[in-house]
C-alpha positions as CSV (number, residue, x, y, z in Angstrom):
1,X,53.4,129.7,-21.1
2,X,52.2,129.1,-24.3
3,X,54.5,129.6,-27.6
4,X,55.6,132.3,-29.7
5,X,53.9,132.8,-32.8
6,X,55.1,135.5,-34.8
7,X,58.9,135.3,-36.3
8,X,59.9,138.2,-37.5
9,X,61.5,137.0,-41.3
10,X,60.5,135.9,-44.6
11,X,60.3,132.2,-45.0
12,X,59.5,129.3,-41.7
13,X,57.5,129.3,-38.4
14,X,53.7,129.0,-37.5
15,X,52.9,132.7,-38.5
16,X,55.0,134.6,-40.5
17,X,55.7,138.6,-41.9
18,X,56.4,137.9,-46.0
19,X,57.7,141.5,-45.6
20,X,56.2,142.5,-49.2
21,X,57.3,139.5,-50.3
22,X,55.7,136.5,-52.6
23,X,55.4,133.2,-50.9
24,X,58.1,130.7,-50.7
25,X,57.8,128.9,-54.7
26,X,57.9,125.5,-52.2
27,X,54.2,126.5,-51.0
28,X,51.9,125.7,-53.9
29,X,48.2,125.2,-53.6
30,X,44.9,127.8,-53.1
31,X,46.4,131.4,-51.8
32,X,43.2,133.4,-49.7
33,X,44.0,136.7,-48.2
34,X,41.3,138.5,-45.6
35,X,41.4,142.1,-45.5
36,X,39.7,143.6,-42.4
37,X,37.4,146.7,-42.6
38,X,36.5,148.0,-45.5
39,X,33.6,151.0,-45.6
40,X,33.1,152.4,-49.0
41,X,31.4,155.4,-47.7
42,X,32.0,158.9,-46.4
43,X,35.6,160.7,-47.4
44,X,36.4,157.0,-49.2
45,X,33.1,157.6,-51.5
46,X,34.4,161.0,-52.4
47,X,38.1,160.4,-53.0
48,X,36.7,157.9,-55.5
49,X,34.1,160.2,-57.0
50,X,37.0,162.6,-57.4
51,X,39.7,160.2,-58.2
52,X,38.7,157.3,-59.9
53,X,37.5,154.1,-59.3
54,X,41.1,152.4,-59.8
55,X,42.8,154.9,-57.3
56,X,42.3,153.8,-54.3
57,X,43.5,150.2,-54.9
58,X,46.0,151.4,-57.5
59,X,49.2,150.7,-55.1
60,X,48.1,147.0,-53.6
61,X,50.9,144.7,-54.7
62,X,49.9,142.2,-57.4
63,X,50.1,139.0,-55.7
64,X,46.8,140.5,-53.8
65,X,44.7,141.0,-56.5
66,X,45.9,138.3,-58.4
67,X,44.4,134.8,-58.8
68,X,43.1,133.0,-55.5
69,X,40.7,134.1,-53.6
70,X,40.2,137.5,-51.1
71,X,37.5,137.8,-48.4
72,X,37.2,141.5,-46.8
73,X,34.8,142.6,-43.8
74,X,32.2,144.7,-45.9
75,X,31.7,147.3,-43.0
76,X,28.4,149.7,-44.9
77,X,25.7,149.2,-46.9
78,X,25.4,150.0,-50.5
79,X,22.2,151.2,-50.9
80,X,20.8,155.0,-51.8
81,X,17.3,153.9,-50.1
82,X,15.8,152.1,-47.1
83,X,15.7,154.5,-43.8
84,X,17.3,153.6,-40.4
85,X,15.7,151.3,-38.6
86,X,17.3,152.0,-35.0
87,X,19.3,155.4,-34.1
88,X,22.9,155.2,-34.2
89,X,25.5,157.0,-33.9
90,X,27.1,156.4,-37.0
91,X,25.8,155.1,-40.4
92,X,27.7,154.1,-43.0
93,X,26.5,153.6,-46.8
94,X,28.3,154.2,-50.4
95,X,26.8,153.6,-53.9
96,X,27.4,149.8,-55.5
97,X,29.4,151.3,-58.4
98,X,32.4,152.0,-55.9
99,X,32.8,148.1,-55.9
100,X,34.3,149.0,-59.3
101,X,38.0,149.6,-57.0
102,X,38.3,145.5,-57.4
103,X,38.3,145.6,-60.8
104,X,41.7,145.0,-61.5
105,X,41.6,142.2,-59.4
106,X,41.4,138.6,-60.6
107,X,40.9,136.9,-56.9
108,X,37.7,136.2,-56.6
109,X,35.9,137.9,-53.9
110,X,33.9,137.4,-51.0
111,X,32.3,139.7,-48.6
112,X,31.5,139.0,-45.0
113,X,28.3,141.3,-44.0
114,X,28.1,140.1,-40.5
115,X,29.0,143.7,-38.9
116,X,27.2,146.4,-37.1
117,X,26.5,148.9,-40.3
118,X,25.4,146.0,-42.6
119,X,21.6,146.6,-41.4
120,X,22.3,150.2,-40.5
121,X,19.2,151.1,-43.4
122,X,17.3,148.4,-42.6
123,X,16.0,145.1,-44.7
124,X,15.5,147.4,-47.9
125,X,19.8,148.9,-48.1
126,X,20.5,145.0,-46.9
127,X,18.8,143.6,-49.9
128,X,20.2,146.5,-52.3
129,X,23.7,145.6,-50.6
130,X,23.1,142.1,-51.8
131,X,22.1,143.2,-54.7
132,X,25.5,144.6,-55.6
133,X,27.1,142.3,-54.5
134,X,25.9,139.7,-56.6
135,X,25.8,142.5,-59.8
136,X,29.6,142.5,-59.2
137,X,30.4,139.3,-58.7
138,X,31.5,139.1,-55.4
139,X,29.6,135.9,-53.2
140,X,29.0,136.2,-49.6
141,X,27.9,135.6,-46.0
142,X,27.1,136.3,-42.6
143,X,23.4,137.2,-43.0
144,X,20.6,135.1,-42.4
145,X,17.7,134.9,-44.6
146,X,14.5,133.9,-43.1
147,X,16.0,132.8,-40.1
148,X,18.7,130.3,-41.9
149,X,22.6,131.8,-41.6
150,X,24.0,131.8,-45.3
151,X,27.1,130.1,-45.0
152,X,30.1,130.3,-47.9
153,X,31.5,127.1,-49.2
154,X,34.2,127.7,-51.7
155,X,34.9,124.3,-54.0
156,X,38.7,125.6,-54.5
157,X,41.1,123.2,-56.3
158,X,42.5,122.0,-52.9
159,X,39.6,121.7,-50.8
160,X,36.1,122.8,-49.8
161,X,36.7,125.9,-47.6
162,X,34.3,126.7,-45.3
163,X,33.2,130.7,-44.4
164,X,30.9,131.7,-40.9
165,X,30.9,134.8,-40.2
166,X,28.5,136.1,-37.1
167,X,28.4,139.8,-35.3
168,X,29.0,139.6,-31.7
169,X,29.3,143.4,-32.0
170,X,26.5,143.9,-33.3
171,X,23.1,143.4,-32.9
172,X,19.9,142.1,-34.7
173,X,16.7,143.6,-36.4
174,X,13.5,142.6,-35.2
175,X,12.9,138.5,-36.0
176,X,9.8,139.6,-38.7
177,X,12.7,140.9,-40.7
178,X,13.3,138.0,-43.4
179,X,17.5,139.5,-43.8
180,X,18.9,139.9,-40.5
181,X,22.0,139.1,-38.6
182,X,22.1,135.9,-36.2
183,X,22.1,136.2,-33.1
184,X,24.8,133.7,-31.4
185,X,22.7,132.5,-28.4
186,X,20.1,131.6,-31.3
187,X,22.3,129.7,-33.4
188,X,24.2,127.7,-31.6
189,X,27.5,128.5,-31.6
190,X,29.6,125.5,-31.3
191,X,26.9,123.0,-32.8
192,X,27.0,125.3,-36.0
193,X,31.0,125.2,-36.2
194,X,30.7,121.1,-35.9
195,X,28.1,121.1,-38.6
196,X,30.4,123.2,-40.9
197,X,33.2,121.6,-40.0
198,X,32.0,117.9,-40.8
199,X,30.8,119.0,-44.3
200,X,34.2,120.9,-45.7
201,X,38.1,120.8,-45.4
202,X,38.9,124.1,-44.2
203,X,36.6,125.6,-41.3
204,X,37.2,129.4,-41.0
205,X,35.3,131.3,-38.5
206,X,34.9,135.2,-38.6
207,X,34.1,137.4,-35.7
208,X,32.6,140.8,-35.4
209,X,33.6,141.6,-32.0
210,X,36.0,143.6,-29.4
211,X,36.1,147.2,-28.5
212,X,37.1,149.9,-30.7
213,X,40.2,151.0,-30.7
214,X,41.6,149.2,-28.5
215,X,44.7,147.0,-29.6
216,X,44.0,144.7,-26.6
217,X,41.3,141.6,-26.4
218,X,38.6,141.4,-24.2
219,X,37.9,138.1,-22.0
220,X,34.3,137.8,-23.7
221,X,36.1,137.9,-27.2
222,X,39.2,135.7,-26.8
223,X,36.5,133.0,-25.4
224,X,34.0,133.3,-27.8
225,X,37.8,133.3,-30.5
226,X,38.6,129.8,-28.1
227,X,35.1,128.2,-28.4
228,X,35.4,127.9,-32.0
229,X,38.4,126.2,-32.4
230,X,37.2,123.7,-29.4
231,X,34.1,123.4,-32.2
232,X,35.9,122.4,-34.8
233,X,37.4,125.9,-36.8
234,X,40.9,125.6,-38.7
235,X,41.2,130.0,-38.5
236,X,39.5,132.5,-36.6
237,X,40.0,135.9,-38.3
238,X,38.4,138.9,-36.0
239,X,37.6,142.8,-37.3
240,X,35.9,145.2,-35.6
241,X,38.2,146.8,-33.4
242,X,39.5,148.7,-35.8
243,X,43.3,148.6,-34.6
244,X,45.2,145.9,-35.0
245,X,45.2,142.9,-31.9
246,X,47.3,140.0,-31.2
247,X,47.2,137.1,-32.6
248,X,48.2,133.5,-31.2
249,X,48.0,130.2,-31.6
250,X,45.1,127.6,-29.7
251,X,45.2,124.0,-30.3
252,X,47.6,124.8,-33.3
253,X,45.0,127.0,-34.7
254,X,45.6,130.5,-35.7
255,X,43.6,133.1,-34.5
256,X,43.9,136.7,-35.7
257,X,41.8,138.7,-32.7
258,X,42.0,142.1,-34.7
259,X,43.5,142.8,-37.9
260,X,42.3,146.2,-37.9
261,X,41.0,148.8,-40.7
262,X,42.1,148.3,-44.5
263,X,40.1,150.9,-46.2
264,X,37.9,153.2,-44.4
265,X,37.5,156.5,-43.3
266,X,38.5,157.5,-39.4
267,X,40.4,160.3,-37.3
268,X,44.2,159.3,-38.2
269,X,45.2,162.4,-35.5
270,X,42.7,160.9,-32.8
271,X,43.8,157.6,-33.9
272,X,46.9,157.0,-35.3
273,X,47.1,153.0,-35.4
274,X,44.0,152.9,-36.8
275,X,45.3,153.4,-40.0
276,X,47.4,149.7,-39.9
277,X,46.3,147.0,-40.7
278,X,47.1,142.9,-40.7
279,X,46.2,140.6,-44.0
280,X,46.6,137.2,-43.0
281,X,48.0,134.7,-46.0
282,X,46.8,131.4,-46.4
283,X,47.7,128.6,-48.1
284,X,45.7,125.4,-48.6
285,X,46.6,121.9,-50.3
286,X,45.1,118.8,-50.5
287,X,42.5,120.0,-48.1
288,X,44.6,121.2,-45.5
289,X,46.7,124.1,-43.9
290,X,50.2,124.1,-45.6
291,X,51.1,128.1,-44.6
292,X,49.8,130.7,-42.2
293,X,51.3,134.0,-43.0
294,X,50.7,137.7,-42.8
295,X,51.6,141.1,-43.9
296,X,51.3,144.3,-42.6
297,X,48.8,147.6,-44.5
298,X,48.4,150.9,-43.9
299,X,45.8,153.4,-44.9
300,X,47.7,156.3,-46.5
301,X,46.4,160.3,-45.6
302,X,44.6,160.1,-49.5
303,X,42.8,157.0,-48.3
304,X,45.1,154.9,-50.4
305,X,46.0,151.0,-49.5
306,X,49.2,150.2,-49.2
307,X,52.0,148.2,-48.0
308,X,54.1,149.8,-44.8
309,X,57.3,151.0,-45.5
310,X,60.5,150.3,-43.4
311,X,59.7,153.7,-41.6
312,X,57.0,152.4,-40.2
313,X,57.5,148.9,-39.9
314,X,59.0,149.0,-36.0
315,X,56.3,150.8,-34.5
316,X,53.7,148.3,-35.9
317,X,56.2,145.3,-35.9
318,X,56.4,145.9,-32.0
319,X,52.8,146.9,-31.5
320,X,51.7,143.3,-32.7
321,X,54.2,141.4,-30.6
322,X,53.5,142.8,-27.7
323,X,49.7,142.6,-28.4
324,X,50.2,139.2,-29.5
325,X,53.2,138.3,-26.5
326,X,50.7,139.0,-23.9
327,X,48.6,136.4,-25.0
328,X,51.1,134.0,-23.5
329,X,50.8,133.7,-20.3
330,X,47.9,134.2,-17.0
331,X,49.3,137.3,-16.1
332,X,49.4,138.8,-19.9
333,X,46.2,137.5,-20.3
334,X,44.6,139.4,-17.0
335,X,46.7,142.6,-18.2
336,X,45.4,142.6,-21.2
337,X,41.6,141.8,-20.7
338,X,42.2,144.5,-17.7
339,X,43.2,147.4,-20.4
340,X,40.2,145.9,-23.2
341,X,37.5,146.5,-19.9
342,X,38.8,149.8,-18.9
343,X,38.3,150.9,-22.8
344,X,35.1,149.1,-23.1
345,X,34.3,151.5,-20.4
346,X,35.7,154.8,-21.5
347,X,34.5,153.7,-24.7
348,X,31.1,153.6,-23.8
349,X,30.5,156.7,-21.4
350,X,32.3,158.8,-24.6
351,X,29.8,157.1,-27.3
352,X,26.6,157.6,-25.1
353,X,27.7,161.5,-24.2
354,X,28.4,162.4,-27.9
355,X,24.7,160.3,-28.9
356,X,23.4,162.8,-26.2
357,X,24.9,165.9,-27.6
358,X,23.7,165.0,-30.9
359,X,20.5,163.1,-31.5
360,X,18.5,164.0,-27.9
361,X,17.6,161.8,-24.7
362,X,14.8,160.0,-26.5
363,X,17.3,158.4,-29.4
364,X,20.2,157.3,-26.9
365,X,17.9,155.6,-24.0
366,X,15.9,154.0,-27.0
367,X,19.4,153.0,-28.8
368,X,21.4,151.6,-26.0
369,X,18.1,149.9,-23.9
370,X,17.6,148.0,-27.4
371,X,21.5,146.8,-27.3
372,X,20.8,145.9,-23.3
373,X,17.9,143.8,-24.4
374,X,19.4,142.3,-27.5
375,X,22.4,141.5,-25.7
């Protein structure tokens, strides 16, 4: 039986809920926050055409946008060209002037692109993504560029932090591509970590992996979450889910399997905990770990981020312990990779019906052979 991980009040223990609060005053050093999904596209693109570039952000509290640094999951492209290179059943792209919703902040910010709608318009809307990106000031990883994965070393005033980021979930273009994602059985896995990890402080390892929304973890997923902190990762932050999973300790190393959907447009009535979310807090000093904490988002109905309010707080205070709680033990564990493979399932047999319906026999063999192959 392993140990519990989350304690439920404001100050003390391995992973904590601040509850809206600012840190402890006795934790000084470099503050990064990671935000999971965030897809400015669809409805999000027009509530900020019709609101404002400022709206949507306009309620975080200030000691998120306000000096350190904040990495998000940058889950679309942000491109008006380039055509899609594989069918899916979902494509996501906004414009780069909706980046404008960090203005207000003064973290600096990174982007992690490795996710399955980063190449959704091919090389051309991943090079105009890029292009943003860096027209905005915001650095980032988890692409490779001819064949090399571009890793993020932040030189903050407490350490060299380390950022990987690779997309189990998702999969590659074709290898003549010269921006593409990596493909983990290419780059290997744990030797890459080690490399990392022998040239910076702070290893932090983000995965692009699990099945959506589900709020349990998958066998394949927690391993892969295990393997890097055998490797040589301090933090393992995971996305892709799109509900929030548990999170736990391994070797004294956090891992955060799913912290779920910060700004992005889905079903709320199909999926109601879709629209929480976790943001991990760290603190770093003198090149180490001084503070692992968290706090917990939601996605309002006007596509609004903000904190959750004491209504709310018990449902999602319990969904995470008992997500994270079953993490503990064998028999947790084989419950809750049980549920994550019956989803996988159901998950599947819905997607490849509703590819059917819309895009034709032709698309969804040709779709779902090139995931069997690239798998």
């Amino acid at each position: 039986m392993g140990k519990s991980v989350i304690r439920w009040r404001k100050t003390g223990g391995d992973i904590v809920h601040c509850v809206g609060n600012v840190l402890p005053e006795r934790f000084n050093g470099t503050h990064l926050f990671f935000l999971g999904d965030i897809a400015l596209a669809k409805e999000v693109g027009k509530k900020i055409e019709k609101k404002g570039s400022e709206y949507i952000l306009s309620k975080v509290p200030t000691w998120l946008e306000g000096g350190g640094y904040v990495i998000f999951n940058l889950e679309c492209c942000l491109t008006k060209r380039g055509v899609p290179w594989e069918p899916k059943p979902i494509l996501m792209n906004g414009k780069d002037r909706y980046l404008k919703i960090f203005s207000k902040f003064s973290a600096k910010l990174v982007a992690n692109v490795a996710n399955n709608h980063f190449l959704d318009f091919g090389e051309r809307g991943a090079r105009d993504t890029i292009s943003a990106l860096q027209e905005y000031g915001v650095e980032y990883f988890g692409l490779t560029i001819d064949g090399t994965l571009k890793i993020q070393k932040m030189m903050t005033p407490d350490g060299i932090v380390g950022l990987i980021g690779l997309a189990p979930a998702a999969h590659s273009m074709p290898n003549t591509e010269k921006i593409n994602l990596a493909k983990i059985e290419k780059q290997p896995f744990s030797q890459l970590i080690r490399e990392v990890a022998g040239e910076v402080d702070i290893t932090i390892v983000n995965l692009h992996q699990g099945v959506e929304y589900c709020s349990f973890v998958t066998r394949q997923a927690r391993k892969l979450a295990i393997n890097a902190v055998d490797a040589g990762a301090d933090l393992v932050i995971c996305h892709h889910a799109h509900v929030i999973q548990g999170i736990e300790y391994y070797k004294n190393v956090p891992i955060f399997h799913g912290l779920g959907n910060f700004l992005i447009e889905v079903d709320f009535c199909k999926y109601p905990d879709a629209r929480y979310n976790i943001v991990p807090h760290l603190v770093i000093n003198n090149g180490t770990i001084d503070y692992v904490g968290f706090d917990l988002f939601k996605i309002s109905d006007d596509f609004q981020a903000l904190l959750i309010g004491d209504s709310e707080f018990h449902n999602v205070k319990q969904l995470v312990e008992k997500t994270s709680f079953l993490l503990l033990s064998k028999h947790g564990q084989v419950y809750t990779y049980s549920i994550a493979m019956i989803a996988r399932i159901r998950d599947r047999i819905c997607a490849i019906f509703a590819m059917l319906k819309k895009d034709g026999l032709a698309a969804t063999t040709k779709y779902y052979y090139g995931r069997i192959v690239s798998s």
